[in-house]
N, C-alpha and C positions, 0 to 999 in steps of 0.2 A: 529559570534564571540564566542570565547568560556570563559567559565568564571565555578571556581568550588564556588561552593556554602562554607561557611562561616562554618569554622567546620565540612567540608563532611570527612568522614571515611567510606571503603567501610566494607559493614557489613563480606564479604565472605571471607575467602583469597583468591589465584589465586591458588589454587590447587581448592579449594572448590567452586570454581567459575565455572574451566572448568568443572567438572563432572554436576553442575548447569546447566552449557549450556547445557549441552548433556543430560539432564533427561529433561529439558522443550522440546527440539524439538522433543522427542521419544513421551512424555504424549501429549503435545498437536497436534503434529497431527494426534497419533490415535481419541482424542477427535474430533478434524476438520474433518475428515474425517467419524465417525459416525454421525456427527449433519447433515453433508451435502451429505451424503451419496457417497464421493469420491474415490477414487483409484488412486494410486501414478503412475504419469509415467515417464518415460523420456523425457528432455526437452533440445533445443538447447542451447548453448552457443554461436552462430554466426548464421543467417540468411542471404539472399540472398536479397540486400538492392531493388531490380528491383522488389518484389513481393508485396510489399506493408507493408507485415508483420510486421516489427517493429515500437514498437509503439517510437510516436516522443514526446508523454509526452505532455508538454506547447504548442510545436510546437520550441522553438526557442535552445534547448538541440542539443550539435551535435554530433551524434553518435561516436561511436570511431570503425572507417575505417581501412581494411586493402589490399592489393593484396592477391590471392593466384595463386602465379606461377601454381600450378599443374591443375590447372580448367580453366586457362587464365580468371579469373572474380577476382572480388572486393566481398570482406563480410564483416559484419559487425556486433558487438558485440552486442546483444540484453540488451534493458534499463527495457525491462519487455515484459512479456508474452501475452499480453491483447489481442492480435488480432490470435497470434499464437494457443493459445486456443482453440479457439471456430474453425478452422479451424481444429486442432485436432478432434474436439468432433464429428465431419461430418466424418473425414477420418476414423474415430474408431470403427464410428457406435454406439454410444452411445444414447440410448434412454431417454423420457423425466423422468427427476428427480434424473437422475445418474452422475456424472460428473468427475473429474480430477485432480490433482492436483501434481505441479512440488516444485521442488529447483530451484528455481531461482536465478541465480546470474548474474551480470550486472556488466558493466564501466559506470557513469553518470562522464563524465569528467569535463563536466560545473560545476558540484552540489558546492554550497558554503560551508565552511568547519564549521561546530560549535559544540557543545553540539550532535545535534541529527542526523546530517548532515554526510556524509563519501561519498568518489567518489566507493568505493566500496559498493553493492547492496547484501543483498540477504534476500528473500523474499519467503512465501508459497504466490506461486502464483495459484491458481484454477477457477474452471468453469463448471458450472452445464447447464443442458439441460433445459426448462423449457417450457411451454405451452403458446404461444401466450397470453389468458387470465390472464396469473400469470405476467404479467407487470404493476403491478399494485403497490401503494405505501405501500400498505396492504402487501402485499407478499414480499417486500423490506423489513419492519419492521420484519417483522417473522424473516427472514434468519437474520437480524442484530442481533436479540436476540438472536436465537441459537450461534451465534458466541462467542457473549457475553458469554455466558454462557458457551461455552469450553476454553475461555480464563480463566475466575474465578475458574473456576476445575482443570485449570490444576497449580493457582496459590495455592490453599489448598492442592493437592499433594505434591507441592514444599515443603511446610511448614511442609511438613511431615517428610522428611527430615532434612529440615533447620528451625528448631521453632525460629530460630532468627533472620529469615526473621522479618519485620515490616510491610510490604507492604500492604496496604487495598486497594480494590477494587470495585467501586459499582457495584451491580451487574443488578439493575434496570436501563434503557435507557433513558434518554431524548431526544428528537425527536423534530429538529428544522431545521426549512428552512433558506436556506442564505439569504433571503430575509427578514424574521421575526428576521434574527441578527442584519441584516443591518437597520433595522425598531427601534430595542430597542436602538441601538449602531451609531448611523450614522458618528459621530464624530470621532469614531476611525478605526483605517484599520484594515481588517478582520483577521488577526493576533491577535492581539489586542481584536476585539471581542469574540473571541474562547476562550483566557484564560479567559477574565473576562467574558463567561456562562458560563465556565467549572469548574473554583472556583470554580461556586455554587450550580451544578449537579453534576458535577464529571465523571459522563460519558456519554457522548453527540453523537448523531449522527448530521452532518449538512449533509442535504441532499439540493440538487440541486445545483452541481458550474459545472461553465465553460460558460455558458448563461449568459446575460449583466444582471443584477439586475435594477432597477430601478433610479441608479444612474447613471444608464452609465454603468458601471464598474462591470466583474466577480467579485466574493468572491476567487478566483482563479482560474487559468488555464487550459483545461482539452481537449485533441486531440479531433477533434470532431469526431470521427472515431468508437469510443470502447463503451464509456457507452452515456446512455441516460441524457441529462445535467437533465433532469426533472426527471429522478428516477435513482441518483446515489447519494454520498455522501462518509463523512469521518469521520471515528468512534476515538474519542478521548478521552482521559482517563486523570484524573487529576493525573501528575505526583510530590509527594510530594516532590523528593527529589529535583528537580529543579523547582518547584514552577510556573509552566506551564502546558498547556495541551501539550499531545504528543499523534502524530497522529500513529495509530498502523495498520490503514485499510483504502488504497482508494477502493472502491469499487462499484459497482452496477450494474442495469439491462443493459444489451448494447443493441445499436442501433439496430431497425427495418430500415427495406429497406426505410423508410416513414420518420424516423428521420435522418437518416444516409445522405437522400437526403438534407434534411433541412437543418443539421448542417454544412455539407461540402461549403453550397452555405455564412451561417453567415460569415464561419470562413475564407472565402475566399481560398477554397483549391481545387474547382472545379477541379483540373488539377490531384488529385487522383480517380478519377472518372475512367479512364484508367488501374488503377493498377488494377493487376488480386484479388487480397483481393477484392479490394472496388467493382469490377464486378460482383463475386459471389454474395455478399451481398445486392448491388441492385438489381440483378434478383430473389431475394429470396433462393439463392442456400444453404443458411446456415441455423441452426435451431437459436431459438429463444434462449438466453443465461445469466445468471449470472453469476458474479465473483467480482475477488478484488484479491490484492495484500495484502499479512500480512508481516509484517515487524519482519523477527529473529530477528537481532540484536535487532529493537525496542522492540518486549514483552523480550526480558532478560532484556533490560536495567530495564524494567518498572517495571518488576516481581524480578528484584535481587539489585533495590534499587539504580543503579550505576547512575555515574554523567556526565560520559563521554559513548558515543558507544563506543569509543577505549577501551572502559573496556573485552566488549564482543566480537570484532570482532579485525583482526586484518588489518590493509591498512594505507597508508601513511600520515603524518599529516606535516601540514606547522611549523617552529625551534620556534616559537610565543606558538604554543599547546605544544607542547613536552615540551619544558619550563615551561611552566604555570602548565602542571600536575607533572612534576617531583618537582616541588617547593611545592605543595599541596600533593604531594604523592600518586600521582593517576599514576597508572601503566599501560600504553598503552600495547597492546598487539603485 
């Protein structure tokens, strides 16, 4: 549901907005790509739904399907790059500690509409090589800080520019497991527990979701397919002008042939076991890998103070939003 905050005025104009957009996504991904030592490639817009390739997210998202007469086959519009990646980084020949990194853009046509929410996607999506031994929660935190740290740089550039930006940043990580939220927090749903640790850090990594937690119940949903439920997570920023956390990075170490078997049998999906992705992976035919999804739209909204994504990006909204900003003066794009 979307709702504008009480007195929101967006600080930019919409002239001063789009050049904004377009110096955050220059600054920060030369930043993301020195910290992670990346290279930009080119990335599909449609995959070939029989290969296993795209990721199904929750598991319960449904892709958005098309024919193509010229192939006599079906394809379908990718929701993220997660699995396409690391199949990259094999065909490319990319050695350990070098990696990737796309424009991703996506259809999530399920996706519910709000504040932070859009059925339109796009995302640095990337993916590094890494050493067996660096699956570790030590070598998780690392790459989380450096990211951290090309987000906060490339938000004092901004400022360089725009000194009437407001926007503060922490720049130091707190580091907490779904389990030790659900431990402080039991009463509230993991929604709920996010904003109220993120209040009070400011910027939070929650590492370990998609695994049942001890109540039964994930801290969220997560394909058991891509990352490792035990060393992945979601890096979250206290956003002031909507007075939440907002998630800016799923990410983390993906499955080993060892976890990959494991999670497929949890999540009841035994029947991808077949697909040629999940084949390579269990015979070890892929290298060991890192990654995550960064949210464009998300770091402008975070970084340019706005109340709405339709601020920064532009896709369709249900006559309920459209109303609601044009009465608040908030200008969809």
């Amino acid at each position: 549901m979307t709702y504008i905050p009480e007195g929101y005025e967006p600080t930019l104009s919409l002239y001063d907005t789009q050049r904004a957009i377009e110096r955050i996504k220059h600054i920060f991904l030369a930043k993301l790509c020195a910290s992670q030592h990346l290279v930009r490639v080119t990335a599909p817009l449609v995959v070939d739904p029989t290969t296993g390739i795209n990721d199904n997210l929750n598991g319960v998202e449904r892709p958005v399907g098309f024919d193509v007469p010229a192939i006599g086959a079906d394809a379908e519009v990718v929701q993220s790059l997660a699995k396409w990646k690391r199949f990259a980084l094999k065909r490319y020949d990319f050695k350990v500690g070098k990696g990737i990194v796309c424009d991703m853009n996506a259809i999530r046509r399920d996706e519910e509409l709000d504040n932070l929410h859009s059925i339109y996607v796009d995302q640095w999506d990337w993916e590094k090589v890494i050493e067996k031994d660096q699956r570790t929660t030590e070598y998780l935190h690392e790459v989380v800080n450096r990211l951290v740290t090309a987000i906060c740089g490339t938000l004092d550039e901004l400022k360089w520019y725009y000194p009437q930006l407001e926007t503060e940043l922490e720049r130091n990580v707190t580091f907490v497991t779904a389990q030790e939220l659900e431990d402080l927090y039991p009463e509230l749903e993991p929604k709920e527990r996010e904003n109220r640790f993120v209040a009070e850090h400011r910027t939070v990594f929650v590492q370990g979701i998609g695994g049942a937690l001890r109540s039964g119940k994930p801290h969220d949903g997560r394909s058991p397919d891509y990352d490792d439920w035990d060393l992945n997570g979601d890096l979250l920023f206290w956003d002031e002008t909507l007075g939440c956390a907002l998630e800016a990075s799923s990410m983390g170490i993906r499955v080993s042939p060892e976890s990959l078997d494991r999670q497929l049998t949890i999540a009841g999906c035994d029947d991808r076991r077949e697909l040629p992705f999940h084949k390579m992976l269990l015979a070890g035919e892929l290298p060991y890998t890192l990654g995550g999804g960064i949210g464009q739209s998300r770091l402008c909204m975070l970084l340019l103070g706005k109340a709405h994504v339709g601020e920064v990006q532009a896709s369709v909204w249900d006559q309920e939003t459209v109303e609601l900003c044009k009465q608040a003066g908030v200008q969809l794009l």
